[in-house]
N, C-alpha and C positions, 0 to 999 in steps of 0.2 A: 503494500500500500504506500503510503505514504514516505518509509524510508526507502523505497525505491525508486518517487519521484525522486529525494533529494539525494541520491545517487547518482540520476541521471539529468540532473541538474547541475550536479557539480563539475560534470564533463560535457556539454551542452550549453557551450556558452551564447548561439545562438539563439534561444530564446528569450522572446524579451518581454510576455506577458504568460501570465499561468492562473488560472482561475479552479481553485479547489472547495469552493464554499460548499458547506452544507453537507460534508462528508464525513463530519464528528471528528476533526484528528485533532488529540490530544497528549498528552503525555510528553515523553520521550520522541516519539516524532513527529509533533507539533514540534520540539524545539529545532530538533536535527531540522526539519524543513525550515524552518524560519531563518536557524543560521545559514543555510546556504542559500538562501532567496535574498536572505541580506548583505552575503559576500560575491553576488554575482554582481558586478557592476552595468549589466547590459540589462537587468530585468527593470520594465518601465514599469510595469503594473501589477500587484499581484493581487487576488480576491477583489477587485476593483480600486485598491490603493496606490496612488498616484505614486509609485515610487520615484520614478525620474524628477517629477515637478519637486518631491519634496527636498529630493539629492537636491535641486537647483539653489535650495536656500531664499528662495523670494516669495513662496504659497506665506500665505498670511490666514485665509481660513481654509480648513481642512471638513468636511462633512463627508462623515460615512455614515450617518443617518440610515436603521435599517437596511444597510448593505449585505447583511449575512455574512461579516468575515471573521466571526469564528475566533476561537480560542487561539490559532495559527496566527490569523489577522493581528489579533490584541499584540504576540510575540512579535511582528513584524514592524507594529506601529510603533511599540513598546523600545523596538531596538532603533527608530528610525527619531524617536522624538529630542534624542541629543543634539542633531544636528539640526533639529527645524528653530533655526534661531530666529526665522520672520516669522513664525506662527502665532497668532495672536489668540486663537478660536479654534479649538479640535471638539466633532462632536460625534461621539460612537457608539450613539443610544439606537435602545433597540435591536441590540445586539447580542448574543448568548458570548460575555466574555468570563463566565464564572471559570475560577479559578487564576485568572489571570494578574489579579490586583497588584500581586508582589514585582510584576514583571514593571507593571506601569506608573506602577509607584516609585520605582528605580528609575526610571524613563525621566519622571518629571521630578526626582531630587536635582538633576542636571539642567532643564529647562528652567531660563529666567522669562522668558517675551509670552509665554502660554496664560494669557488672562483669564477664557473662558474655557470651561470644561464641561463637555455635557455629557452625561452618562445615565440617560433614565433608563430602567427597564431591560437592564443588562444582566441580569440574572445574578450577579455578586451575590456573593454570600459573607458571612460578615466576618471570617478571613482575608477575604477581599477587599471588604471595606477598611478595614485595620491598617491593613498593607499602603492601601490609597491616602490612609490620614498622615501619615509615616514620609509620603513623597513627597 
């Protein structure tokens, strides 16, 4: 499954969009995927997340508003949010990102310029919200 995409990810450098929502990957390869989706420098998009724009450093608002990207997604956004230094507005309600909190909350210890944060209805559970008070 899923550590097979990022297998053949990691030798596959031409792809430059991958869209795996709604396939439950969690765990261990949720992250294995995340880390090579975020060390491919040629992936634009992944689960519908603007990866290239936000490499760019100029998106100011971010809306994944019910996108479906998933516990992977949260890892992805999670590892991409250090360098969103023009981001003013990220909003990733409506999303199933439970379990995720610790990742994102490490994410935004690093970010100074992220004002707004939406998160309704993401399934958090209140490890996750702990994690999020924390970042």
């Amino acid at each position: 499954g899923a550590q097979s995409i990022a297998a053949m990810l990691a030798v596959t450098l031409s792809l430059t969009s991958l869209d795996v929502r709604y396939n439950g990957i969690r765990g261990g390869s949720a992250s294995q995927l995340s880390a090579v989706v975020l060390g491919n420098s040629n992936m634009g998009s992944f689960n519908e997340i603007p990866i290239m724009e936000i490499r760019g450093k100029t998106l100011e608002s971010l809306n994944l508003d019910n996108k479906g990207i998933g516990f992977v997604g949260a890892l992805v956004v999670a590892g991409l949010i250090p360098i969103m230094t023009s981001l003013l507005s990220l909003n990733v309600s409506l999303n199933d990102l439970k379990g995720s909190g610790k990742a994102l909350g490490e994410g935004l210890k690093t970010n100074s310029s992220i004002k707004k944060l939406e998160m309704s209805n993401c399934k958090l559970d209140p490890e996750d919200v702990m994690c999020l008070a924390d970042g």
